[in-house]
C-alpha positions, 0 to 999 in steps of 0.5 A: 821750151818756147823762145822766150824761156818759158816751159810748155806742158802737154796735158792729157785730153781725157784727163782735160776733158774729166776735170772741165779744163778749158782756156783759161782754167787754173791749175795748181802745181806742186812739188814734192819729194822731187815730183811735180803734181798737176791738179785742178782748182782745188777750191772748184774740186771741194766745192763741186761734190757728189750726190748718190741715189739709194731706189732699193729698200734691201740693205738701206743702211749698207747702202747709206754707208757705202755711198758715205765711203767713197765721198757722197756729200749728198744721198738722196734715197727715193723709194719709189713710194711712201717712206713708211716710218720703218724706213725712215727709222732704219735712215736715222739710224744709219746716219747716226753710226756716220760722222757729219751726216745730217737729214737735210730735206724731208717729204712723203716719198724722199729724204735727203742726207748731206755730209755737212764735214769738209773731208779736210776739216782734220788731219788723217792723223788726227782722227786715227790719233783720236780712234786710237786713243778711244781704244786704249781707254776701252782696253784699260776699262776693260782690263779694270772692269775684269779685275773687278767684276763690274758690270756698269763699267763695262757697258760703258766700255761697250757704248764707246765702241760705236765711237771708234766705229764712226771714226773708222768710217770718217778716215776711210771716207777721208782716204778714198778721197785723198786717194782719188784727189792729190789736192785733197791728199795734201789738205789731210797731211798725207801722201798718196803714198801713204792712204794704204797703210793709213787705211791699216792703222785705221783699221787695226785701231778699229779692231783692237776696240772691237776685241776690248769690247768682247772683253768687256762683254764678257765680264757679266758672264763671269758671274764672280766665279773667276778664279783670282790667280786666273784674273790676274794672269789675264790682267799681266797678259793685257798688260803686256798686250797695252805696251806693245800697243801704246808704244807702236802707236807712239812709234806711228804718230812720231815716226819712230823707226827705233821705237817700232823696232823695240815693240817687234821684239817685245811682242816675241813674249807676247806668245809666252804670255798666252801659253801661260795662262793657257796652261794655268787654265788646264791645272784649274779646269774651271766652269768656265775655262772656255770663257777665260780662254775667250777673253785670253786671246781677245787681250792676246790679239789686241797685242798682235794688232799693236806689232801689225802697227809697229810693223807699218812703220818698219816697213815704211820708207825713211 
């Protein structure tokens, strides 16, 4: 504390150093949950960005996506030589499984790929509430195309799949940041805390999209051939498999302790559902009993993915 009753601060000089601090640089203090924060210019951090260079055709789109992830705003891919248009369709491509990315600059040997999102334009929240409302429609339809055999509503179930895949990809682009960035962290409503288990959800979402699509696409291999009694046990499985999701969802949207604690003990007949569809199966024995159980336990892990989000916020500090 100096003479005239003002607090002294002593910064790290690497950290000084890596954040371009000089005199006369502004910081921004914040306080929460009885922790004092230090940060650089938030609008300097935001504006600064990054660029990435691609040099190596292998794996062009694993390598477009991996640089989008961890926060490039620009990615240069310089080959070297003439892009054949080979390539360049493998980059469109890529580009269009990523949220914000746009071809900003374009000649014989480069291309240049901005993110033209702010990380911060939405909540974490609101993108993983988006996700998850893609993927309880993708279960719903499913559900509907299986009881009714139809084959055009299932693509249609299969096609949003990309969707929530692109929302996936833009929330683990936006929690790497915050990760990375307390300022940033604030922006997208969350602590850093808490990117661990955001990143969780998030994927657990991704995935119960990914197990409403196998549903669907099996639907077409049915040929009609399902037995009824058989379908409609599958139906009151998924059934019971969408409660146990929408309420944990509820649960982790509204922070609901008492909520989540309920869908725990629901999914305890979780179980119970599968073994009986599983024994109904063996009385039948159908053709296609292998593609029934299939579908059994893509409905049964969509319900287990649902008590992993209810879980997340049981296990979150109140």
């Amino acid at each position: 504390m100096s003479k005239g009753g003002s607090f002294l601060i002593s910064l790290p000089k690497d950290w000084v150093k890596s954040n371009g601090l000089e005199g006369g640089s502004v910081l921004k203090l914040t306080i929460s949950e009885g922790e004092l924060r230090i940060s650089a210019d938030a609008t300097g951090e935001l504006e600064k960005g990054s660029t990435a260079y691609i040099r190596q055709a292998e794996g062009l789109e694993r390598q477009i996506r991996s640089n989008y992830l961890f926060g490039a705003d620009t990615i240069v891919v310089e080959l070297g030589k003439r892009l054949t248009p080979a390539v360049r369709e493998e980059i469109k491509g890529a580009i269009r499984k990523l949220i914000g990315l746009e071809i900003v600059e374009e000649d014989k040997d480069t291309v240049t790929i901005q993110c033209l999102l702010q990380p911060t334009s939405m909540p974490v929240l609101s993108t993983i509430r988006r996700a998850y409302s893609l993927a309880a429609s993708m279960h719903r339809d499913a559900e509907e195309a299986l009881l009714s055999q139809d084959s055009e509503l299932a693509s249609s179930v299969e096609r949003r799949d990309d969707e929530v895949d692109r929302l996936y990809f833009l929330i683990v682009r936006q929690l790497r940041l915050a990760i990375r960035s307390p300022t940033v962290a604030e922006k997208l409503g969350i602590r850093s805390s808490e990117c661990l288990d955001m990143r969780m959800a998030a994927k657990y979402v991704e995935t119960i999209a990914d197990y409403a699509g196998a549903v669907a696409q099996s639907v077409p291999k049915l040929g009609g051939g399902a037995d009824n009694e058989l379908v409609e046990a599958l139906a009151s499985l998924s059934r019971q498999a969408y409660r146990i999701h929408d309420k944990a969802a509820s649960a982790l949207f509204k922070k609901d302790l008492a909520l989540a604690d309920s869908v725990l003990e629901e999914g305890k007949e979780l179980g119970k559902a599968l073994l009986s569809v599983n024994e109904l199966l063996m009385t039948k024995q159908p053709r296609i009993a292998a593609l029934l159980d299939s579908i059994a336990i893509y409905f049964y892990q969509i319900g287990a993915h649902g008590i992993d989000l209810a879980e997340l916020v049981s296990g979150s500090p109140v």
